[in-house]
C-alpha positions as CSV (number, residue, x, y, z in Angstrom):
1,X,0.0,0.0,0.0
2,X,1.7,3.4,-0.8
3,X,1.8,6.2,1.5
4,X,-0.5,9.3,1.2
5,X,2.2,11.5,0.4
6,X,2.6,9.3,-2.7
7,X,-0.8,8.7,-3.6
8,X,-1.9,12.1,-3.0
9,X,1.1,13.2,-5.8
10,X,-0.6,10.1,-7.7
11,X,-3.8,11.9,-8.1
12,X,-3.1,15.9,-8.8
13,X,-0.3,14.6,-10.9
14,X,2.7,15.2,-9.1
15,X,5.4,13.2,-10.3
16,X,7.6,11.4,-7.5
17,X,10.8,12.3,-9.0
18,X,10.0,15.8,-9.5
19,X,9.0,16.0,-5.6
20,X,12.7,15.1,-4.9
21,X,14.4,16.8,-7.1
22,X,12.8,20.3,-5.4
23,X,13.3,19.2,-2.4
24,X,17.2,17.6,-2.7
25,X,18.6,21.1,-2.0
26,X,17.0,21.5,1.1
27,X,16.9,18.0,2.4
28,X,20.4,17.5,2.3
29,X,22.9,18.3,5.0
30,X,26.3,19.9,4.2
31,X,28.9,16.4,5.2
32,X,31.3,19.5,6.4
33,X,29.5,20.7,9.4
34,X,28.9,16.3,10.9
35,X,29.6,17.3,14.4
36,X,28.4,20.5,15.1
37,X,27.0,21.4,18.3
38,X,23.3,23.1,18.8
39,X,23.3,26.5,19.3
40,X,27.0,27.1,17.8
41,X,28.1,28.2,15.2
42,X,29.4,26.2,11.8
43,X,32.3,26.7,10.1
44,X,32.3,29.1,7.2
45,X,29.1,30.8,8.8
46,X,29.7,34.6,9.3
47,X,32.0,37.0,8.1
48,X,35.5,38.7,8.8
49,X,34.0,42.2,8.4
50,X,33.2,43.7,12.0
51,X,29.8,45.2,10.5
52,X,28.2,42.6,9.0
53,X,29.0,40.6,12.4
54,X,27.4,43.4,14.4
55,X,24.4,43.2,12.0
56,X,23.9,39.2,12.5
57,X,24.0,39.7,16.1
58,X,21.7,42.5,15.9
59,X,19.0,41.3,13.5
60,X,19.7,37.9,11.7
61,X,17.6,34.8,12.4
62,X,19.4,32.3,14.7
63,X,21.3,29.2,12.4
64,X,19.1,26.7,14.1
65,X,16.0,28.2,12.9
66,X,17.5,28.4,9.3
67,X,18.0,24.7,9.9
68,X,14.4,23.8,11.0
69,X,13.3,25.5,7.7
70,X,12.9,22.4,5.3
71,X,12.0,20.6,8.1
72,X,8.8,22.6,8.5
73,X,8.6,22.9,4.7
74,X,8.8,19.5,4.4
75,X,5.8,19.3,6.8
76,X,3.5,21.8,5.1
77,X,4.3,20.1,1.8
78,X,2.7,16.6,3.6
79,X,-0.5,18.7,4.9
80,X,-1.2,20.4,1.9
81,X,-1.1,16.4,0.2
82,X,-3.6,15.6,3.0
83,X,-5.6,18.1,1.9
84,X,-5.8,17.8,-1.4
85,X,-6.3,13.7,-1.4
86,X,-9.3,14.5,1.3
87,X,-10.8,16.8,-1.8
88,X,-10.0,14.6,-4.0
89,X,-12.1,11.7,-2.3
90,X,-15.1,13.4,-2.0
91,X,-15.5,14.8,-5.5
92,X,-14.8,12.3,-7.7
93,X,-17.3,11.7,-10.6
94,X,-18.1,9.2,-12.8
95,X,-16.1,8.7,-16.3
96,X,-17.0,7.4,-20.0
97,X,-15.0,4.0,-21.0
98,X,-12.7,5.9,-23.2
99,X,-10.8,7.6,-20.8
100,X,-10.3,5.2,-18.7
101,X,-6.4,3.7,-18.0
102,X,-6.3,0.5,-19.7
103,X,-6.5,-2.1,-16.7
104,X,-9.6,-0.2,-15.7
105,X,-11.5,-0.9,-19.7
106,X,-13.7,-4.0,-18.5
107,X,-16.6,-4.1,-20.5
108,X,-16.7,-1.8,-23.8
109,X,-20.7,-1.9,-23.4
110,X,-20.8,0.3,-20.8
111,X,-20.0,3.3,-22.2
112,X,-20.4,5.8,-19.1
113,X,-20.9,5.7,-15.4
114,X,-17.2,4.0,-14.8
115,X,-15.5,5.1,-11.6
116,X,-12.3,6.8,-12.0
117,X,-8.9,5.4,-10.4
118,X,-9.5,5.5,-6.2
119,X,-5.7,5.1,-4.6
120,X,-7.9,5.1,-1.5
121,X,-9.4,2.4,0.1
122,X,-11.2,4.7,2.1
123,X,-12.9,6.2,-1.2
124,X,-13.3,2.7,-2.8
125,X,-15.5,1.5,0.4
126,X,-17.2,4.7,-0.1
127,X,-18.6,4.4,-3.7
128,X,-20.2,1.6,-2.9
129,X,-23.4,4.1,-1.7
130,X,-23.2,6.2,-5.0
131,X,-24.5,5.1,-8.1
132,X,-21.7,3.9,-11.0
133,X,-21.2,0.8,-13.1
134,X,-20.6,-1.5,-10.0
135,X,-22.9,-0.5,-7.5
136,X,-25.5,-3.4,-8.8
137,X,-22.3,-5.8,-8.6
138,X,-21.6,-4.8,-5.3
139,X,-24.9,-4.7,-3.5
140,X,-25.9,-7.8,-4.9
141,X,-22.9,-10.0,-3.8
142,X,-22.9,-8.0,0.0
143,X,-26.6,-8.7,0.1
144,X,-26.0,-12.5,-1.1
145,X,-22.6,-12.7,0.9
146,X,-24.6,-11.8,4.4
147,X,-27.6,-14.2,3.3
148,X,-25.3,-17.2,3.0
149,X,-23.5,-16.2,6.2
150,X,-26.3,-16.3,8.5
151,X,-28.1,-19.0,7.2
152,X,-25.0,-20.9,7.2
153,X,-24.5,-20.2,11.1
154,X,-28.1,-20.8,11.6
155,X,-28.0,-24.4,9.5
156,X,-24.7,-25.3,11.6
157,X,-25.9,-24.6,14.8
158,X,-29.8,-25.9,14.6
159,X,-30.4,-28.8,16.9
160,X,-29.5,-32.6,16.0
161,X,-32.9,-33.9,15.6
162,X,-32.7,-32.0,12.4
163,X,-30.1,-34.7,10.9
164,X,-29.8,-38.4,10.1
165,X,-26.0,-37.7,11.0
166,X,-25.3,-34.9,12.4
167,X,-21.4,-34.6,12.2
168,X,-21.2,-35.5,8.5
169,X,-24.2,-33.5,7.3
170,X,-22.7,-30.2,9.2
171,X,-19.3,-31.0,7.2
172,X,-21.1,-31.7,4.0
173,X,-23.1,-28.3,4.0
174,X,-20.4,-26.6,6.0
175,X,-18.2,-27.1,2.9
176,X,-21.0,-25.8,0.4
177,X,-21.6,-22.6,2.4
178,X,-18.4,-22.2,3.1
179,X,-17.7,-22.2,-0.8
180,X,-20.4,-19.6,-1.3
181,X,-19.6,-17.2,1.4
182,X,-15.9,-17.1,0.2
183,X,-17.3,-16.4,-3.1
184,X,-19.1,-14.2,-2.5
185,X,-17.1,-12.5,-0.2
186,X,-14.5,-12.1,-2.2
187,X,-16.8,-10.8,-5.3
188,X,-17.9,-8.2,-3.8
189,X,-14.5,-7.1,-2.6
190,X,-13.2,-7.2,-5.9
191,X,-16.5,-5.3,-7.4
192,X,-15.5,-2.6,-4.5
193,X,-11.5,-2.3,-4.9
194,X,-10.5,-3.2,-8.3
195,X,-10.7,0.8,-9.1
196,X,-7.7,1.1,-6.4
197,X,-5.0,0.8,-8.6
198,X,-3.6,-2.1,-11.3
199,X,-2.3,-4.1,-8.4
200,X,-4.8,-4.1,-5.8
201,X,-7.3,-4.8,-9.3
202,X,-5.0,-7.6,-10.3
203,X,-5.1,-9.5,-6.9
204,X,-8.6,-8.8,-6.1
205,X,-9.4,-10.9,-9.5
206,X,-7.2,-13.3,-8.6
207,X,-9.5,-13.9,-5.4
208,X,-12.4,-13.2,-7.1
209,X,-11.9,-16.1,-9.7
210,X,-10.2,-18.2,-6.9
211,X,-13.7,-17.8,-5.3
212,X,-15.8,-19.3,-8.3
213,X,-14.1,-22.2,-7.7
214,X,-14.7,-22.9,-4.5
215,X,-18.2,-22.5,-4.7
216,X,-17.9,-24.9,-7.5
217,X,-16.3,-27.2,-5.2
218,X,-18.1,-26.9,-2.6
219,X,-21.6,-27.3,-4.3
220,X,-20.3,-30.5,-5.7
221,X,-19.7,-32.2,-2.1
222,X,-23.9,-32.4,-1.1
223,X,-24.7,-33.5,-4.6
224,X,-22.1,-36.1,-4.2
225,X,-22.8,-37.0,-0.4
226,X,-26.3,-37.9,-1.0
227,X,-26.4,-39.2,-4.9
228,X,-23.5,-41.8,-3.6
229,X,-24.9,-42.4,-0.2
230,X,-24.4,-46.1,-0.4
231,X,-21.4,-46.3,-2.5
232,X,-18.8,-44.6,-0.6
233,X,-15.9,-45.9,-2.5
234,X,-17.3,-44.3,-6.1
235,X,-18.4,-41.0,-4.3
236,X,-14.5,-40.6,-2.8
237,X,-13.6,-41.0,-6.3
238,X,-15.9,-38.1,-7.8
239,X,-14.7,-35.8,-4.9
240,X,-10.7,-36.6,-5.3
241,X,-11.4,-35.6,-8.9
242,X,-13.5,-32.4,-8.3
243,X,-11.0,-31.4,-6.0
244,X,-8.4,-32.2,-8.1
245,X,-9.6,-29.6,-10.8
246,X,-10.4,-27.1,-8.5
247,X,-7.0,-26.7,-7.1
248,X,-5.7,-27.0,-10.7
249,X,-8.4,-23.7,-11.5
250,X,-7.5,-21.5,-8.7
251,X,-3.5,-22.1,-9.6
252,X,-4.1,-21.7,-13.2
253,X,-6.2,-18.0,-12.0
254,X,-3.3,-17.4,-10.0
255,X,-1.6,-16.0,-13.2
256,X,-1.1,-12.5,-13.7
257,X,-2.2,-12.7,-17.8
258,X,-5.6,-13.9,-16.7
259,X,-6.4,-11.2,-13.8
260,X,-6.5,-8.9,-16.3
261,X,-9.6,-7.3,-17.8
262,X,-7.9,-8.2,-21.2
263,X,-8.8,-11.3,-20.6
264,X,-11.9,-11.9,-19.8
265,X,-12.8,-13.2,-23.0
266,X,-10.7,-16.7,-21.7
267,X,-12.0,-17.0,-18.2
268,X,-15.7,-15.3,-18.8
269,X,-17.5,-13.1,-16.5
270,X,-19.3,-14.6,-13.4
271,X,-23.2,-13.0,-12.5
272,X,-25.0,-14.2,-9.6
């Protein structure tokens, strides 16, 4: 995560290296004067002539205060960053596709409405109560992703006279709602942050893929538990292989070529 000195130069356009070249001159510390002691005075400070040493003694700021100078400088530069990225988070309005950065270009049928690049989590988590291209996204996997949560602890926790066998039936829909609250979980995470930056977009997806699989996984084990209740050996079988191809889907989403929005085309785009 960068800093907000850095992200705040991210968003008005303030270029990093400019930043330090300005400031290099006053940042840096003369290697002649290592040693000195506060409050006396460094050598090469002053002058021979008896006037102009009457006049520093009489009216010129005190050396140490000249040295606090980029110090507080440096300071005020970091407020006024502050500020501006607080601005910035609060104004922000909705773009057309075609000036969006590339890794933001999802879906070239939606032509306006897109949010534009957040380096704020804070602003990210925010959008999700104004209206743009995700909010459907969003709301619909939060809504579904505290559905499955509470059922899930409900289901897990209800009596045993409920079940035939209770430990095995708790593990065999614990597995499918765990699959679908990590799915969804992570779906709507990704709906909220990919606008972050390419990074935080590219590991969101990751996860967000990662969870489709689980959920496939997961749905699998009931259908399995209760189509091969008196075959055990055949239904072991079915869920090495499903797991099997799960594992192998999440490493092959694990790539950084298919967490981009280039490429949805290969790994499709989930709706629930």
């Amino acid at each position: 995560m960068k800093s907000l000195k850095e992200r705040a130069r991210w968003c008005v356009g303030y270029q990093e290296e400019e930043a330090m070249e300005e400031m290099r001159p006053l940042l840096q510390e003369d290697s002649s004067q290592d040693g000195v002691e506060m409050g006396v005075e460094p050598t090469g400070w002053g002058s021979d002539d008896p006037e102009l040493e009457e006049e520093e003694a009489a009216g010129d700021p005190d050396p140490v205060r000249v040295l606090m100078l980029p110090i507080q400088a440096h300071h005020a530069m970091e407020k006024m960053e502050e500020f501006v990225l607080k601005v910035w988070e609060g104004r922000w309005r909705v773009m057309p596709y075609d000036v969006l950065p590339d890794w933001l270009k999802d879906n070239d049928f939606l032509l306006h409405g897109h949010r534009p690049p957040m380096p704020s989590f804070r602003a990210c988590f925010r959008s999700i109560f104004r209206l743009h291209t995700e909010t459907g996204n969003i709301w619909t996997h939060l809504l579904g992703f505290l559905f499955f949560l509470v059922l899930g602890i409900g289901y897990m926790f209800s009596p045993n006279m409920n079940y035939v066998a209770p430990i095995q039936e708790r593990v065999v829909f614990g597995m499918f709602f765990l699959g679908a609250i990590l799915c969804l979980c992570f779906s709507w995470l990704f709906h909220t942050v990919y606008c972050h930056s390419e990074k935080v977009s590219r590991t969101f997806s990751k996860l967000d893929y990662s969870g489709i699989a689980l959920l496939t996984m997961g749905s699998f084990v009931p259908w399995l538990y209760y189509s091969f209740y008196c075959s055990p050996q055949p239904r072991l079988i079915y869920l090495i292989i499903i797991c099997v191809l799960g594992i192998t889907a999440i490493m092959v989403f694990k790539r950084d070529y298919l967490a981009t929005s280039s490429s949805t085309e290969i790994t499709g785009q989930e709706s629930f």
